[in-house]
VEXLUM-895609 format. One line per 10 residues: for each residue x negated, y, z of N, C-alpha, C, CB. Coordinates in nm, 2 decimals. Glycine has a CB too. Layout:
N
X Y Z X Y Z X Y Z X Y Z; ...
END
This chain:
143
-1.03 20.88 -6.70 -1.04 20.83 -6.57 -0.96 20.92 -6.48 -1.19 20.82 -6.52; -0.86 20.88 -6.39 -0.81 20.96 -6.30 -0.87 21.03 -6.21 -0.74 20.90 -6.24; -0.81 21.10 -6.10 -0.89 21.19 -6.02 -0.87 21.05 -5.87 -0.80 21.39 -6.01; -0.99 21.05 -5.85 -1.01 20.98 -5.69 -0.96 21.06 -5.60 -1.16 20.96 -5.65; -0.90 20.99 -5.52 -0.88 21.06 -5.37 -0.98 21.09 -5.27 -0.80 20.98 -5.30; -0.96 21.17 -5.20 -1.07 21.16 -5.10 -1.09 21.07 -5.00 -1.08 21.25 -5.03; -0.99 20.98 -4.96 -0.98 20.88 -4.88 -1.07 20.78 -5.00 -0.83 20.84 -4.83; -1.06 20.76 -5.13 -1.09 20.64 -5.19 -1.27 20.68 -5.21 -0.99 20.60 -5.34; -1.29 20.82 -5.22 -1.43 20.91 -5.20 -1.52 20.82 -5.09 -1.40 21.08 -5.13; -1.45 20.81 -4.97 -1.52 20.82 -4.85 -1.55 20.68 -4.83 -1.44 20.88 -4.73
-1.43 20.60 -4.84 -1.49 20.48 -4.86 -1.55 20.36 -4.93 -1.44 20.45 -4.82; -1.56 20.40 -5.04 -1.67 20.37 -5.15 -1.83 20.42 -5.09 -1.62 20.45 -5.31; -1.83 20.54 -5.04 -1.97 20.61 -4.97 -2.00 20.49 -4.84 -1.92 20.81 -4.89; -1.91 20.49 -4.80 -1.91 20.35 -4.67 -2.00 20.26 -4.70 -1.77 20.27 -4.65; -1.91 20.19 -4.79 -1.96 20.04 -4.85 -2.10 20.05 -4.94 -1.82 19.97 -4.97; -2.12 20.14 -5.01 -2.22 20.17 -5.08 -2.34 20.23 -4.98 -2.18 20.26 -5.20; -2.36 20.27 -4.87 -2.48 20.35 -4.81 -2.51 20.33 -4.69 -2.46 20.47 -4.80; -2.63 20.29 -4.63 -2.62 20.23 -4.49 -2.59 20.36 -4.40 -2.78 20.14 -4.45; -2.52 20.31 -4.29 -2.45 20.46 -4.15 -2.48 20.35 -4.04 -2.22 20.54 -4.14; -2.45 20.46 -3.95 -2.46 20.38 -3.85 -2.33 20.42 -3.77 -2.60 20.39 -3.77
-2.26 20.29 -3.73 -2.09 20.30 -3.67 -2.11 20.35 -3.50 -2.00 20.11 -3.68; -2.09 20.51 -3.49 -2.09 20.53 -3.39 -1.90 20.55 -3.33 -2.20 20.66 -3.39; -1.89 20.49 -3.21 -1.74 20.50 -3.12 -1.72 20.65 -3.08 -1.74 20.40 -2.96; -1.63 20.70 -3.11 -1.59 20.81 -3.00 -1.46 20.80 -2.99 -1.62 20.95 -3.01; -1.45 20.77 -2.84 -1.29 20.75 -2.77 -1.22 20.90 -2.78 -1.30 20.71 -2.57; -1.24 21.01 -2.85 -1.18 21.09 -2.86 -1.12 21.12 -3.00 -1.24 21.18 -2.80; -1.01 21.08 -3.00 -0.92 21.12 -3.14 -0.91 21.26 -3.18 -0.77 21.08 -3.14; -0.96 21.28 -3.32 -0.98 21.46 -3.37 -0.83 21.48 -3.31 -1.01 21.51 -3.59; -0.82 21.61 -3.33 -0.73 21.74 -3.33 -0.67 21.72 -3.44 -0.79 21.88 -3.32; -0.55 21.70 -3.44 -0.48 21.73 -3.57 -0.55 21.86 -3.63 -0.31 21.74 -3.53
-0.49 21.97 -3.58 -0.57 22.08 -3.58 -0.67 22.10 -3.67 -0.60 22.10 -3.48; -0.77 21.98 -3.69 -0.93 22.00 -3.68 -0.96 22.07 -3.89 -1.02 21.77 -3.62; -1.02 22.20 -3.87 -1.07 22.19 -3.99 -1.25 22.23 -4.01 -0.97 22.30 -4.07; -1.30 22.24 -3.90 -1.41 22.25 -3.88 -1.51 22.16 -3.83 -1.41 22.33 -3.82; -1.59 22.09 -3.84 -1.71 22.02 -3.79 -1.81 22.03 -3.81 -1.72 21.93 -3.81; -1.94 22.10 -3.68 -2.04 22.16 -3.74 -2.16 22.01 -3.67 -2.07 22.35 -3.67; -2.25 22.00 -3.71 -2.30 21.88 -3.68 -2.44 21.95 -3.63 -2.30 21.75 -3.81; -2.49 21.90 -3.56 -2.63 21.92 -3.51 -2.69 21.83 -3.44 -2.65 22.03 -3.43; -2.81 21.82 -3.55 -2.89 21.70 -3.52 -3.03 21.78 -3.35 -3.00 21.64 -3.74; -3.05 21.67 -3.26 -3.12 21.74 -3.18 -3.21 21.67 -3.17 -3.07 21.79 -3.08
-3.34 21.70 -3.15 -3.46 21.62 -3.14 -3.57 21.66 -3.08 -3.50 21.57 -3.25; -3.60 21.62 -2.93 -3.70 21.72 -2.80 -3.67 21.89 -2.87 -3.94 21.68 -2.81; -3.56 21.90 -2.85 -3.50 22.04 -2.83 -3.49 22.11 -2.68 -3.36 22.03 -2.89; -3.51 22.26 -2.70 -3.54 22.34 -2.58 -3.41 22.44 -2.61 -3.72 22.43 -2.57; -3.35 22.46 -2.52 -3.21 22.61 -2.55 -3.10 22.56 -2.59 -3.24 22.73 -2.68; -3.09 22.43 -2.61 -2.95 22.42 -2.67 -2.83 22.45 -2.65 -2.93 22.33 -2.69; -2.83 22.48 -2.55 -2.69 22.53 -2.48 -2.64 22.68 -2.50 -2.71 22.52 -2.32; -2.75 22.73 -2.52 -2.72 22.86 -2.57 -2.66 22.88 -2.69 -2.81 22.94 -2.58; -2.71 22.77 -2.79 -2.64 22.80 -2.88 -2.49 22.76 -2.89 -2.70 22.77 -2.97; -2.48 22.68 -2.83 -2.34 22.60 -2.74 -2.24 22.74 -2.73 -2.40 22.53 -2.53
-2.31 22.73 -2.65 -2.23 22.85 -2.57 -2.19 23.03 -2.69 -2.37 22.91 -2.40; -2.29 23.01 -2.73 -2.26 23.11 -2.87 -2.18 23.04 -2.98 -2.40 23.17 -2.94; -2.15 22.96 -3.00 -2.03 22.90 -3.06 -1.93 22.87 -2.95 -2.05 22.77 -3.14; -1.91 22.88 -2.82 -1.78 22.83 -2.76 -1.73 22.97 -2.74 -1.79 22.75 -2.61; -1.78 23.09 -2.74 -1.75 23.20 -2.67 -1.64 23.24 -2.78 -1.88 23.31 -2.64; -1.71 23.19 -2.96 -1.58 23.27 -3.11 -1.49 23.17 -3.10 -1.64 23.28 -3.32; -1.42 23.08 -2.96 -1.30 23.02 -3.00 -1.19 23.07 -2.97 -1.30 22.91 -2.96; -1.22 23.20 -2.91 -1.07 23.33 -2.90 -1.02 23.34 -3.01 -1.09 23.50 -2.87; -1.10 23.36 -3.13 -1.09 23.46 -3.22 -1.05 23.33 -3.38 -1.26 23.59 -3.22; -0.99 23.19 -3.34 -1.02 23.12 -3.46 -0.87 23.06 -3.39 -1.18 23.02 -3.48
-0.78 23.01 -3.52 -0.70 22.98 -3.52 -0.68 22.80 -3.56 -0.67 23.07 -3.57; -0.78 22.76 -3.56 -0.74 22.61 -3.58 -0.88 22.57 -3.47 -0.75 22.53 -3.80; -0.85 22.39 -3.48 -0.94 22.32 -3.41 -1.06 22.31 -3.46 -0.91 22.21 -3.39; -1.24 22.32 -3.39 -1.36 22.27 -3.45 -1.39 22.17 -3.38 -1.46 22.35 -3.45; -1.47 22.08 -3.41 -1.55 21.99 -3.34 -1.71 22.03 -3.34 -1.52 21.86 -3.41; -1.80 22.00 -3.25 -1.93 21.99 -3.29 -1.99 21.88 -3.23 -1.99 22.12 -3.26; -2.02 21.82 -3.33 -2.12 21.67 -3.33 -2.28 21.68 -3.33 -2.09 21.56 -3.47; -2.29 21.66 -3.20 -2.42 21.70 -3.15 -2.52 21.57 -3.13 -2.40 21.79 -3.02; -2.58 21.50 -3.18 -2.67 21.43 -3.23 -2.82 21.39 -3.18 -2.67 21.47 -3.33; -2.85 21.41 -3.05 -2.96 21.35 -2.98 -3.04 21.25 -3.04 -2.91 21.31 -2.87
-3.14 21.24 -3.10 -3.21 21.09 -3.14 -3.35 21.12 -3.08 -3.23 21.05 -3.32; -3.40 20.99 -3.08 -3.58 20.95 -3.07 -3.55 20.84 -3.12 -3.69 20.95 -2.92; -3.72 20.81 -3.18 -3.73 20.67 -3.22 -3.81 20.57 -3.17 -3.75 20.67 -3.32; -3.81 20.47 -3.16 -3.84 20.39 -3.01 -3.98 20.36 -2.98 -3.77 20.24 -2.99; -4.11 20.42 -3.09 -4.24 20.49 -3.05 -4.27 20.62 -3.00 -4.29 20.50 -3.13; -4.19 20.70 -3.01 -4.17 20.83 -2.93 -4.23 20.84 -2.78 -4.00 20.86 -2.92; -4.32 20.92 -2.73 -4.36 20.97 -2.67 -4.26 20.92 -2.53 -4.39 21.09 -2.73; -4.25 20.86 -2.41 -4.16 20.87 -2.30 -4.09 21.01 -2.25 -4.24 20.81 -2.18; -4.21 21.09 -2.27 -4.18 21.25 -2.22 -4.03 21.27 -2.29 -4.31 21.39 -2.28; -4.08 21.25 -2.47 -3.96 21.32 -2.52 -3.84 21.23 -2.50 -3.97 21.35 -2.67
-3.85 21.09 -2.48 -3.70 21.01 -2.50 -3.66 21.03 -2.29 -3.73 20.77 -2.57; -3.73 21.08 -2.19 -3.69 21.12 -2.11 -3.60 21.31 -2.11 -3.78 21.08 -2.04; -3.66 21.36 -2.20 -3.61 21.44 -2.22 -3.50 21.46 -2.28 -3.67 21.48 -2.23; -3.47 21.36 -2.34 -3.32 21.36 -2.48 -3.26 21.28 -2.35 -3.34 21.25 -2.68; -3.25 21.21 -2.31 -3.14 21.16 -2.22 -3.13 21.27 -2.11 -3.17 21.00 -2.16; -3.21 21.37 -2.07 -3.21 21.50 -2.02 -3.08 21.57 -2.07 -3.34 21.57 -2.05; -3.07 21.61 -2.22 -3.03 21.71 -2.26 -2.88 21.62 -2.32 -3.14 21.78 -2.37; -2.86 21.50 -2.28 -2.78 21.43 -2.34 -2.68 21.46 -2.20 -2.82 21.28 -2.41; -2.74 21.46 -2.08 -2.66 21.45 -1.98 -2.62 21.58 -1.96 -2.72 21.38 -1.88; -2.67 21.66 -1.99 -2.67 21.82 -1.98 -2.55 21.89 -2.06 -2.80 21.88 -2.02
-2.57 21.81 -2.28 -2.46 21.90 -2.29 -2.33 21.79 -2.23 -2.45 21.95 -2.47; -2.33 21.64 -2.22 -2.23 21.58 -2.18 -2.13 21.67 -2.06 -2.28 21.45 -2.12; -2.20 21.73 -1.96 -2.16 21.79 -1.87 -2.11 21.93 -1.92 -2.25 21.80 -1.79; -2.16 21.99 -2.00 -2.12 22.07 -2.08 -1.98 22.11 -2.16 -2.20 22.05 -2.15; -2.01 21.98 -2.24 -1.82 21.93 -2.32 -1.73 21.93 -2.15 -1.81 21.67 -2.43; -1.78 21.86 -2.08 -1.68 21.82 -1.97 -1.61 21.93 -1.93 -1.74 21.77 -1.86; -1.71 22.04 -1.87 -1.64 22.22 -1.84 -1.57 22.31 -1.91 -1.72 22.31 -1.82; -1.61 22.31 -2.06 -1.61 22.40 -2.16 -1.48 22.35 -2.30 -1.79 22.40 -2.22; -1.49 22.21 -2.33 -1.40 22.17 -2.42 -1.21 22.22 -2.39 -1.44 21.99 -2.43; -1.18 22.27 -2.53 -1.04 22.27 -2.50 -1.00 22.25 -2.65 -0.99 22.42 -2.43
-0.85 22.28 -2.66 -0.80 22.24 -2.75 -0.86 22.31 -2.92 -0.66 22.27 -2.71; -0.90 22.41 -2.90 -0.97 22.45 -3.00 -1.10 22.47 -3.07 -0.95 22.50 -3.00; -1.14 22.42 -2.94 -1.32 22.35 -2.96 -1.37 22.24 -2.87 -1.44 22.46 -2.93; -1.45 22.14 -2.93 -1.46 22.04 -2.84 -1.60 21.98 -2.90 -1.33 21.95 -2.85; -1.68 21.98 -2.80 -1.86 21.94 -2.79 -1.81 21.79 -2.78 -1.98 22.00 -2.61; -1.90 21.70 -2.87 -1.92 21.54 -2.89 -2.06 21.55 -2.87 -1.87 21.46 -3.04; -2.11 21.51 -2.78 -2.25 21.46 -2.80 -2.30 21.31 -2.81 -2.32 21.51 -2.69; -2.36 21.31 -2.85 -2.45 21.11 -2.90 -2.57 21.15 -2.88 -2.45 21.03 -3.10; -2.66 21.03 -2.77 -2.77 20.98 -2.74 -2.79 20.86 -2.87 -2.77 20.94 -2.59; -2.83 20.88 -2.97 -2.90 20.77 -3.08 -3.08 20.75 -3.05 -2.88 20.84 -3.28
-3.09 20.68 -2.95 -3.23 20.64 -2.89 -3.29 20.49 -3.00 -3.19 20.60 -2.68; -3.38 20.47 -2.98 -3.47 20.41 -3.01 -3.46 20.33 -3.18 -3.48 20.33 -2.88; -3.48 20.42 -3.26 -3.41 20.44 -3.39 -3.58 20.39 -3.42 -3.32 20.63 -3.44; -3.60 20.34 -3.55 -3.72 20.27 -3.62 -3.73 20.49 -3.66 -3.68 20.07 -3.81; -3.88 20.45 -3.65 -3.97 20.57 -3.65 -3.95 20.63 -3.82 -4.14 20.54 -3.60; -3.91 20.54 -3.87 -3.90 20.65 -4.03 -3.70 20.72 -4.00 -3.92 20.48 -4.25; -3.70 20.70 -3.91 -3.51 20.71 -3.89 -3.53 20.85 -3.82 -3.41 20.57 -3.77; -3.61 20.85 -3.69 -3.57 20.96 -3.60 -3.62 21.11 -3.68 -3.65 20.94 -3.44; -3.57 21.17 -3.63 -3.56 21.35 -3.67 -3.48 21.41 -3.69 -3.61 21.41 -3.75; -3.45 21.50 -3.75 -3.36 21.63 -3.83 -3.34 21.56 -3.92 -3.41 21.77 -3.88
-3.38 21.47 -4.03 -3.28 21.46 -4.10 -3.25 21.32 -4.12 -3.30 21.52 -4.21; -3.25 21.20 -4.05 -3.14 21.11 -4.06 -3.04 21.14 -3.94 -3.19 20.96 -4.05; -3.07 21.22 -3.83 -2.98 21.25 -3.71 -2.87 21.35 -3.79 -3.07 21.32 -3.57; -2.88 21.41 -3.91 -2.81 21.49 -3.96 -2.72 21.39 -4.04 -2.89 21.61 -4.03; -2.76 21.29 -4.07 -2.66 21.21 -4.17 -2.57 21.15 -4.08 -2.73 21.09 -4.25; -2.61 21.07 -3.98 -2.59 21.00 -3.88 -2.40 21.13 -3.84 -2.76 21.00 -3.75; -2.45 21.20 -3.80 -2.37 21.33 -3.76 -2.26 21.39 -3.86 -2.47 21.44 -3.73; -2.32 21.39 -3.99 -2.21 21.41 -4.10 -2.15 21.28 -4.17 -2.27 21.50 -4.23; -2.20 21.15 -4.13 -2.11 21.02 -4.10 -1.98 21.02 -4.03 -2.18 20.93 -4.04; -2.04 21.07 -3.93 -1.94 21.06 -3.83 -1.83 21.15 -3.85 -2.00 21.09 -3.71
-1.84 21.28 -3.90 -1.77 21.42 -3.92 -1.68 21.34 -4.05 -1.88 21.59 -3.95; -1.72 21.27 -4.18 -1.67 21.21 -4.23 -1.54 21.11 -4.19 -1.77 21.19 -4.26; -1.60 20.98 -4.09 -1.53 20.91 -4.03 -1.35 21.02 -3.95 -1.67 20.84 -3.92; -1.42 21.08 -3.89 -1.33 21.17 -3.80 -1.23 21.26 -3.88 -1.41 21.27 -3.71; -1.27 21.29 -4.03 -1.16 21.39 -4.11 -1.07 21.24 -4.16 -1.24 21.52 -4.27; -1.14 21.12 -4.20 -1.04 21.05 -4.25 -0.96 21.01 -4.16 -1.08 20.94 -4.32; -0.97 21.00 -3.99 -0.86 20.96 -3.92 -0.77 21.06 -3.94 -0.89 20.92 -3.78; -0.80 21.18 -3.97 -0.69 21.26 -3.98 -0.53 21.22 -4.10 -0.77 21.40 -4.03; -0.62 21.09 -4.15 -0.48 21.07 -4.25 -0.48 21.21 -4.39 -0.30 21.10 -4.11; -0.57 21.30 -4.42 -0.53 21.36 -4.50 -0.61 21.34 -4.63 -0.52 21.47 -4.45
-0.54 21.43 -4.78 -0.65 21.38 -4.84 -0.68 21.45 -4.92 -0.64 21.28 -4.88; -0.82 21.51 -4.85 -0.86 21.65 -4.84 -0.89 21.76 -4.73 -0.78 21.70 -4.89; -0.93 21.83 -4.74 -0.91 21.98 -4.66 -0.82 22.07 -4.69 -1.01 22.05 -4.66
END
């Protein structure tokens, strides 16, 4: 059996596994060899850690992305799904000041998700879907 490509990898994973097709009008960085994903869910501090990854982009020579992943699920408490559209508007504002050519904040509000969906770990799939989706637009095949 030959060796698969990684493009033929990714989309066989597609067709075979349910994702969910999230848009982002922003086309990777050629550049891009990094994508750190973080799933967030009624999270407190996030920005700090933001900001402690925006501060090592002196010191790095290619592009990162970080796909930052907001969810609740549409039994969720009001407090917390007011609070994720809180923190969604917050890091949004965030990417807006801070993004440059060598690091760049994506954030997603994934609200009212069936309750076996929301948390850390489908918002982590959700997010390495996406980081997936975004290396294949790169056209390469591989890292």
């Amino acid at each position: 059996m030959g060796k698969k490509s990684f493009v033929s990898i990714a989309e066989n994973y597609f067709k075979r596994y349910p994702h969910l097709d999230l848009f982002c009008s922003k086309s990777p960085h050629n550049g891009l060899e990094i994508i750190i994903v973080i799933p967030i869910y009624n999270e407190e501090n996030v920005v700090s850690t933001l900001e402690s990854l925006f501060r090592q982009s002196d010191a790095i020579h290619f592009s990162i992305e970080i796909i930052a992943i907001i969810n609740h699920s549409i039994s969720d408490d009001p407090f917390i799904k007011d609070h994720n559209n809180q923190t969604f508007t917050l890091l949004s504002e965030f990417a807006e000041l801070n993004n440059s050519e060598s690091i760049c904040l994506i954030p997603f509000l994934v609200g009212d998700l069936a309750h076996k969906h929301a948390g850390v770990g489908w918002g982590r799939k959700i997010g390495m879907d996406l980081a997936l989706k975004r290396f294949l637009q790169l056209n390469k095949n591989g890292l």
